[in-house]
N, C-alpha and C positions, 0 to 999 in steps of 0.2 A: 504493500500500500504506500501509496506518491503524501509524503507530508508536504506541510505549509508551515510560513515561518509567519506567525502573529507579532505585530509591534503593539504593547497598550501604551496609554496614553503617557507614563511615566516612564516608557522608554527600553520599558522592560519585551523580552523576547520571548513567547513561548510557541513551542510546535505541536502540531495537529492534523494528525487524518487527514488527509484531503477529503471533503464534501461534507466534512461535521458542520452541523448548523450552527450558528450562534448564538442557540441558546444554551446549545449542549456544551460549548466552547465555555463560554460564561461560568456555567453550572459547575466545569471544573477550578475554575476560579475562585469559587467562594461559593457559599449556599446564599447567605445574604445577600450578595450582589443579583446573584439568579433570581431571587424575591422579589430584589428591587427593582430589576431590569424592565422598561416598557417596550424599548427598542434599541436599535444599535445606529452607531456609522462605522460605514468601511469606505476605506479609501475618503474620509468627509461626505462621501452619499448617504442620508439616513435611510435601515432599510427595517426591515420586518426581525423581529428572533427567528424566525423558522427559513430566509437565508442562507441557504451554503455557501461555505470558504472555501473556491475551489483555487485559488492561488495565495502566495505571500501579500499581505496586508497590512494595512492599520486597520485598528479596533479599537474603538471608543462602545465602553456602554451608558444608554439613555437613563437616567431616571428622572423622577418628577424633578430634582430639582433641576434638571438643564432645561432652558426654553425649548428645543427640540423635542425633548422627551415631552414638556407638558402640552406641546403641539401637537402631538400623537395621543396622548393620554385623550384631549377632548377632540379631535377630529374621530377618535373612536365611539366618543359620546355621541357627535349626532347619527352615526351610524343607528345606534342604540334607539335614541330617538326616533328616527325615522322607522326602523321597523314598528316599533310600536304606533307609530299611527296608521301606518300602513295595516295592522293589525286592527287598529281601531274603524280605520275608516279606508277598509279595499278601494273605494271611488278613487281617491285622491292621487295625482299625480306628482311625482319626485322631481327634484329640479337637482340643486346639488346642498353643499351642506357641509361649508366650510369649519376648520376651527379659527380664534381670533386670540387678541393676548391672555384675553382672562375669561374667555367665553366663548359659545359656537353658536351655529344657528344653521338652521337648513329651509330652504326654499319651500314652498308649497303649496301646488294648485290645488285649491280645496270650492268644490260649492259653496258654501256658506263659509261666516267668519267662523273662526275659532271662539269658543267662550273658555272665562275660570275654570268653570265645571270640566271644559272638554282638556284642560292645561292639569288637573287634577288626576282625571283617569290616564294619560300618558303616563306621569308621572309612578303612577301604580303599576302600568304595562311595563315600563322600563326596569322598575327597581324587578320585574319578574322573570325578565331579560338577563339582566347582571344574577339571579340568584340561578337562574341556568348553566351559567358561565360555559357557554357556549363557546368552543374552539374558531376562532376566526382565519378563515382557511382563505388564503390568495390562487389564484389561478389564470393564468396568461388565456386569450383566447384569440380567433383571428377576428376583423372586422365583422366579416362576414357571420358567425357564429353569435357575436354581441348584439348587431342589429334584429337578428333572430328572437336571440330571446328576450330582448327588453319588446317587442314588437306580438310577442306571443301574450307579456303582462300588459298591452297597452300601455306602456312608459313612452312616452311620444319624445318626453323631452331628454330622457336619457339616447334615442336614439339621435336626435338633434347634436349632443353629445359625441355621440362615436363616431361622426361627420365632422369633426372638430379634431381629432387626434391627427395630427400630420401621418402623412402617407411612411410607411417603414418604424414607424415610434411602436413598443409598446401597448396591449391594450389590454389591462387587467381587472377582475373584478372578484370582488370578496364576499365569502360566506358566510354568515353566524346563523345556526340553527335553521327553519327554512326561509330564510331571505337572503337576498343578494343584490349587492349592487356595483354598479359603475364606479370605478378608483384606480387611482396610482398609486393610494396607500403613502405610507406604510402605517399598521395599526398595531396596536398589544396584543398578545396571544393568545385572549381569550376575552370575555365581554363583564366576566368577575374581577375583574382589574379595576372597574372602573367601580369607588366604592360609595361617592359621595355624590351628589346629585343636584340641581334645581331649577326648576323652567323659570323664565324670568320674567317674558313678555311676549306683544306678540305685536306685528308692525306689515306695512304693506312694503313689498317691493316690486318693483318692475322685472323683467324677465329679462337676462342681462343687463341690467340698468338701462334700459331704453325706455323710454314712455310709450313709444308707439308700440309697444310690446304688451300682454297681456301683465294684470296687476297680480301679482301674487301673493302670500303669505310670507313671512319670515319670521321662524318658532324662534327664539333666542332660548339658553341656556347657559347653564354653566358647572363645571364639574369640579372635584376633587381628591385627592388620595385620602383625607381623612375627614368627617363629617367636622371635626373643631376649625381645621383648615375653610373647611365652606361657611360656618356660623360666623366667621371672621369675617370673609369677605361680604355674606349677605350684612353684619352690620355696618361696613364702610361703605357698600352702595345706599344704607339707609341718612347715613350718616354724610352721603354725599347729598339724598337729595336734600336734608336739612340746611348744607352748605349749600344750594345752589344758586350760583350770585343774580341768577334771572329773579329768585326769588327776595333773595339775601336786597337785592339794587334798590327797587322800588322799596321794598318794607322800610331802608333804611334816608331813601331820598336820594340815593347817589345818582340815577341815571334810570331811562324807563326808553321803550323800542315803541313805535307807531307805524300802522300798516303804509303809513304816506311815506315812510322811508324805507322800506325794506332793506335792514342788514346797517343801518349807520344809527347809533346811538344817539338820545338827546339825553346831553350832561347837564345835569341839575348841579345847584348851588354847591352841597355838599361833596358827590361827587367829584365835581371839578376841583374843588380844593385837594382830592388827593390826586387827579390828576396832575395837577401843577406842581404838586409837593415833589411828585416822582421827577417832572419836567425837569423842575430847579434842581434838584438834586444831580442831575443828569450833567446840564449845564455846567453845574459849578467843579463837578469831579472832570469834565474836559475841559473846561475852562482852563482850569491847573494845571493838562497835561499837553496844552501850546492847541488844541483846536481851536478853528475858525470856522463861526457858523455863518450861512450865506441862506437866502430865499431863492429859488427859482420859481417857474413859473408850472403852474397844476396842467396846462392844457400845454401839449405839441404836434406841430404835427408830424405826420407817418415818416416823414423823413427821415428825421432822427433816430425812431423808433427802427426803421430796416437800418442805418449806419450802428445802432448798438446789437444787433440781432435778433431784440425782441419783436419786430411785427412777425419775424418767419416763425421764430419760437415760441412766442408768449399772446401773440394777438387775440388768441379766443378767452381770455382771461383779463381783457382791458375792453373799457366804455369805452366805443367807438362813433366817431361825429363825425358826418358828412357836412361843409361850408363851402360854398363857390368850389365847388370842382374838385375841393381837395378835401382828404382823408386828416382826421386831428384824432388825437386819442390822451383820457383824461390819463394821466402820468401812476404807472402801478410802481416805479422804486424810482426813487432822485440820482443813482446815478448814471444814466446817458446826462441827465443838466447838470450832475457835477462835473462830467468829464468836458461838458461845452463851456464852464468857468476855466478849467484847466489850461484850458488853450488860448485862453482869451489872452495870455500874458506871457511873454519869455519867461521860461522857466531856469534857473541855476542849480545846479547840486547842489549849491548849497541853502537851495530854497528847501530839499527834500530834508524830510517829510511834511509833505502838506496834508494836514488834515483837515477834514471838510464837513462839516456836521448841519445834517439840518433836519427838522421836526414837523416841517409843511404836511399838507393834508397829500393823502393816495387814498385811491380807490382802484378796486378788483372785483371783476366779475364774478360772481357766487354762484350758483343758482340756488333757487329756494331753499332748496329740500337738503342744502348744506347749510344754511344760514342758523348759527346757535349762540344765542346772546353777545355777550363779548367775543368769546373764543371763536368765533367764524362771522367776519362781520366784511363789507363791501367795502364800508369806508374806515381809514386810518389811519396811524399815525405813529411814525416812527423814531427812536431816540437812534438815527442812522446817519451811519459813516460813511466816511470813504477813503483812504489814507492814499498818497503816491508817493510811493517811494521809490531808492535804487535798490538794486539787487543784495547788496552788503547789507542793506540795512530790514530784509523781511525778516529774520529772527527774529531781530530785536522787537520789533512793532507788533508781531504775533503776541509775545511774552507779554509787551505791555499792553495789550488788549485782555489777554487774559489774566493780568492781574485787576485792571476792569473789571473784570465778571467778578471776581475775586469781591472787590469792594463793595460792589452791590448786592452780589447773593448771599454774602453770608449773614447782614446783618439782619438781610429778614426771615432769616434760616431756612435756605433755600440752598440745600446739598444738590450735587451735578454730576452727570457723568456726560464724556467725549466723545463723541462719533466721529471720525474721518472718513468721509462721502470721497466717492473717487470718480472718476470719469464716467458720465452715463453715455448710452447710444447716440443721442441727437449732438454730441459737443461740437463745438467750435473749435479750430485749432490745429494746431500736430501735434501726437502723442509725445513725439519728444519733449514738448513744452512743457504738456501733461503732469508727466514723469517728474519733469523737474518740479512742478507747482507739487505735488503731491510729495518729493521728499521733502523739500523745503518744513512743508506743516507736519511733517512727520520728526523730522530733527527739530524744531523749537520745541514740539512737546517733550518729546523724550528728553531735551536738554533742561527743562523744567521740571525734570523727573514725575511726569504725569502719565497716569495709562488713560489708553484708549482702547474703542473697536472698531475696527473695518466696518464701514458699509457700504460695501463696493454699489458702482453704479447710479450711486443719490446725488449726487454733486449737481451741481448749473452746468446749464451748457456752455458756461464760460470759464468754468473754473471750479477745480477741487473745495471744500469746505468742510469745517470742523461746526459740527452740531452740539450743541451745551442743554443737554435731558436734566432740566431739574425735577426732584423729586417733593412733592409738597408735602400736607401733616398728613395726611391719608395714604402716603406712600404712592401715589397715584404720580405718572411721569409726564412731564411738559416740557415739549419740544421749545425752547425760545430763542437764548443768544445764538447767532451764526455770524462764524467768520468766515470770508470767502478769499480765495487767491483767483486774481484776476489778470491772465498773459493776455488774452484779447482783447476787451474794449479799450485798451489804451493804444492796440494798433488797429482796432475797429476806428477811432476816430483822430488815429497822426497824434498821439499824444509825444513831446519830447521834451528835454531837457538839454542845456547843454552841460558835457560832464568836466571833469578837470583838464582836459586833455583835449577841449575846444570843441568838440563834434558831437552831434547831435545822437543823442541815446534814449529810450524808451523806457520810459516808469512801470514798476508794476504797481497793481492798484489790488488795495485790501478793501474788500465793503467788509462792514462790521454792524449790529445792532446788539446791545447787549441785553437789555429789556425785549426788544422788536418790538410788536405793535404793543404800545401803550393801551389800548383797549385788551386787547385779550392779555398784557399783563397784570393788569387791574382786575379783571374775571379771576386768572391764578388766582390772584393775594387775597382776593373777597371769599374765595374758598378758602384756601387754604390759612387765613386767620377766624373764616366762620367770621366774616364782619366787626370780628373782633380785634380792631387793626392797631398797633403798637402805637404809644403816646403820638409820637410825633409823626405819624402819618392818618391818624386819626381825624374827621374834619372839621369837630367840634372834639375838645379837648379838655374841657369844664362844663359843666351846668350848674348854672345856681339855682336855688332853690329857695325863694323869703316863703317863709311861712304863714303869715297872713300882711295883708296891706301895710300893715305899719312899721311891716321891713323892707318893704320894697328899695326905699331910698337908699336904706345903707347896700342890700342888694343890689342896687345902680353903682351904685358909688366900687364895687367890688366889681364887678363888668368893666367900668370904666379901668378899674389899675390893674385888672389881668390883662385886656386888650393892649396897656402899654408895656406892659410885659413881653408881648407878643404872643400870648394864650390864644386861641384859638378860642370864643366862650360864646354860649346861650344862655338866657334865663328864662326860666317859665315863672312866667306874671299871672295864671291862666289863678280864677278864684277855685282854685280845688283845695282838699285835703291834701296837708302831707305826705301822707302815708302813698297814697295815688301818685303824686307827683315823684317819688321816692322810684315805684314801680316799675313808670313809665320811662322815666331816663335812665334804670338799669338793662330795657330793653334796648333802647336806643344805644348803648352798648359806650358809650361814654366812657373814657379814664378813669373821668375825678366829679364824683358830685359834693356839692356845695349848700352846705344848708346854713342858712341865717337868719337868728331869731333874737330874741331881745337879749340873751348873755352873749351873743357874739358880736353884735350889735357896740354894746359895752365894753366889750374889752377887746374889740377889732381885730377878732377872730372868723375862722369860718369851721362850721364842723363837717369834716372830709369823711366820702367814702370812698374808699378804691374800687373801682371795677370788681367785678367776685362775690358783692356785698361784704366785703372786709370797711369795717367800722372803724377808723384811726381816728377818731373824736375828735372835740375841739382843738386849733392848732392858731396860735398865732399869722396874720396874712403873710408877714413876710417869710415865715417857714415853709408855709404853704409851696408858696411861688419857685421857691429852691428846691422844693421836692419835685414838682410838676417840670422844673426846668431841667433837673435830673433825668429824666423820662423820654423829654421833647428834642427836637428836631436835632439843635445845635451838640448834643452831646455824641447823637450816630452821626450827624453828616458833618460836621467840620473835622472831625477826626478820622472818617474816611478819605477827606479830600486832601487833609495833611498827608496822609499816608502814600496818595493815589500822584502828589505832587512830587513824594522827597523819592518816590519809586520803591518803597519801602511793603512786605510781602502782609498779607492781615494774618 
């Protein structure tokens, strides 16, 4: 018998039978690992355990915790799923039935909607499903064979399906117990794997995302290795919809959406003050690191747009205006008009680095059925860069951008991980250039001793990029800062410099946003504080409170000296109870309440509650104001900007 030499993951080498499967390979491994196994990769292909190793290979095995593994874990779920309604309800026709990060869902042409009731009985079919634990058995077929028999169950759109596999690919389909469907797999070995369970919702979808396509079902769910694991999760989506800033905005006065605008926010009083808060903030930490901010103009025309590459690449994603003959389009990112400042001027070496910041309004084409409060909105507005530099000096400016991020995200504790996006299909360029753009962001990081991950293929069609996944209080990930290396648009539009050596040289050009769109970072931080937003970003900062009419004055007279304080401050003058007024400004989620009554009155005091209903009683005003300034703006943000100035790390 012909052996195979296995590589695992730690490098280590073991040999094996030729055609032993990997489960059995596993199994010699460890018992536990075999327990824990959902699926494998070989050679980096994720494949099935039952698999033969019919040559030398790497061997990686899946479990729940690698994303891959939990990718197979619920892509086996809606398999699960889908038999059982297909169980429940023979009529219904299958579409497909994907997994997702933390959930799956499968397509489905059903007569009638779905009810609770009918989300209940699945749920019962399935859990009978898994106590089967039915062997889930893969098996290759020809076209010919699959059209047959999905044609025999009247599966119309699985055969829709098998007209879709490219000619010589492939075409496999999987068994548990007696159902079968259409897959390329790979699944777990059995349907008892799968131990924890929950249908979630139920939603319309289009049949391939077309409209002109019939409207379908889409069952959502979601699975788990352990039922404590799932209680977790169902209470953070409960817990999200508690935080959800659509809800969180309006309750609190920050901002509210109108059908006359579809996808562009209208920021109330409140609101905008932390929009501005973040603005200034913004402003002042670039201010200190030599940017210069400039306006352009919101409408250009198409012109421009094909000299930077967006009409060819981006047009279906920009409001488009027809005027006298010619083509304008409202502007989706400011830099084609930063790179039309650029040139407006002889440029020197030793002008480089020009950095170029501006905050002007953009707007992008949505459609509807994407548009989701903050977080997917038409119109916006970006805390965005643009840096040109020489070629010596892209390390450097990578670094100090991400020490940027640095000084922003951590004070509002907003942990990150790095993606490096690398060249997608549609790019602009030569790969040489490429290459080089993609080591470059590859050596700043590592020279800042930071990890990353590959995500091959995501980059702009103009240049490689580093993606910043923060992580909020619900552990939930948001895609926001991106830095981008840009070899093209600065020879898309003749950009030059002259260098030391008298002759004209080509800038490369870093876009940057470290927040990005100020709207949907405001969405983050309203979730992810629960509205409950740290002193100094807060949009009232005090509420006072006089207890009846005949404190009002001195009550004024305290609005008056926290405002020159620079307090942020409300009072409610409204003739209610205490007690009420106490209530209602702990919903309102307020710092610092302030109540004044005739002994604080007297000894020009106020008695303080902290946020929390924490009671720190009568206090002198002017201790007050030292405590509340302790809290507030000047103590996070001049010490970031000190830091962000001397180049100094947080």
């Amino acid at each position: 018998m012909s052996m195979v030499k296995v590589t695992l993951p730690d490098g280590s080498i073991r040999e094996y039978e030729q055609g032993i499967s990997v489960a059995d390979a596993v199994a010699q491994i460890g018992k536990g690992l075999a327990k824990a196994a959902l699926a494998a990769k070989v050679d980096d292909q994720v494949v099935d355990l039952s698999t033969r190793l019919e040559g030398d290979c790497k061997l990686a095995v899946l479990t729940f915790k690698d994303e891959e593994g939990r990718e197979v874990f619920r892509h086996t779920s809606t398999h699960i799923m889908a038999q059982a309604i297909k169980r429940l309800f023979p009529d219904c026709k299958l579409t497909v039935g994907p997994a997702l990060q933390d959930t799956f869902y499968y397509d489905i042409d059903m007569p009638r909607p779905f009810t609770p009731e009918d989300l209940v009985a699945i749920e019962k079919e399935m859990q009978k499903i898994i106590d089967a634990d039915y062997p889930i058995v893969r098996s290759e077929v020809s076209r010919e064979h699959a059209k047959q028999f999905f044609a025999e169950k009247n599966e119309e759109y699985k055969i829709l399906l098998v007209d879709k596999v490219p000619e010589g690919e492939e075409i496999s389909m999987y068994t548990q117990g007696e159902w079968t469907d259409l897959c390329a797999g790979p699944h777990v070995p059995s349907t008892g794997k799968i131990k924890a369970f929950k249908l979630l919702s139920v939603a319309g979808a289009y049949w391939e995302a077309n409209q002109a396509n019939k409207m379908l079902q889409r069952v959502y769910g979601t699975s788990f290795e352990s039922k404590q694991d799932l209680e977790q999760y169902l209470f953070i989506l409960e817990e999200a919809k508690r935080r959800d800033h659509r809800k969180i905005g309006p309750e609190l006065g920050l901002f509210r959406f109108e059908d006359l605008a579809p996808g562009f926010a209208f920021w109330l009083d409140k609101g905008y003050k932390i929009y501005r808060e973040l603005e200034m903030w913004s402003r002042n930490l670039q201010g200190a690191l030599g940017y210069q901010e400039v306006r352009t103009p919101w409408i250009f025309s198409s012109k421009l747009y094909e000299t930077s590459g967006h009409w060819g690449h981006y047009r279906e994603n920009m409001f488009q205006i027809r005027s006298e003959d010619q083509d304008f389009a409202t502007k989706p990112m400011n830099c084609p008009g930063h790179c039309v400042v650029f040139r407006s001027e002889l440029r020197s070496y030793r002008d480089l680095p020009i950095k170029m910041a501006e905050y002007g309004p953009l707007s992008r084409y949505e459609s509807s059925g994407t548009l989701h409060g903050l977080m997917r909105v038409r119109g916006l507005h970006q805390d965005d860069a643009h840096l040109y530099v020489r070629q010596d000096q892209i390390e450097e400016m990578i670094r100090e951008v991400i020490g940027l991020v640095d000084t922003i995200y951590k004070p509002l504790g907003l942990p990150y991980e790095i993606k490096l996006s690398t060249r997608p299909d549609d790019f602009m360029g030569e790969i040489e250039t490429w290459n080089q753009a993609e080591a470059s962001l590859s050596r700043a990081l590592e020279g800042m001793g930071r990890t990353y991950k590959l995500n091959p293929g995501d980059g702009a069609f103009y240049g490689p990029k580093l993606d910043f996944d923060v992580t909020d209080a619900l552990g939930r990930k948001w895609q926001c800062a991106t830095v981008q290396l840009d070899f093209q648009m600065p020879n898309q539009f003749g950009l030059t410099y002259v260098g030391e050596d008298g002759k004209e040289h080509r800038p490369v050009m870093i876009h940057r946003a470290i927040m990005g769109s100020l709207e949907r970072f405001i969405g983050i931080l309203t979730e992810h504080f629960a509205g409950v937003f740290p002193a100094w970003l807060s949009p009232v900062q005090a509420k006072v409170l006089p207890i009846t009419d005949r404190h009002m004055e001195y009550a004024r007279s305290v609005v008056e000296q926290l405002k020159a304080a620079g307090i942020r401050v409300e009072m409610d003058e409204r003739n209610e109870k205490i007690g009420k007024k106490i209530r209602e400004a702990e919903l309102s989620r307020v710092p610092f309440i302030l109540v004044c009554g005739d002994k604080e009155a007297e000894a020009g005091a106020v008695a303080v509650r902290r946020r929390g209903q924490v009671d720190l009683g009568a206090m002198p005003f002017g201790d007050f104001v030292a405590l509340a300034l302790g809290e507030i703006r000047e103590k996070v943000m001049d010490e970031a900007a000190r830091k962000a100035a001397s180049g100094k790390k947080e």
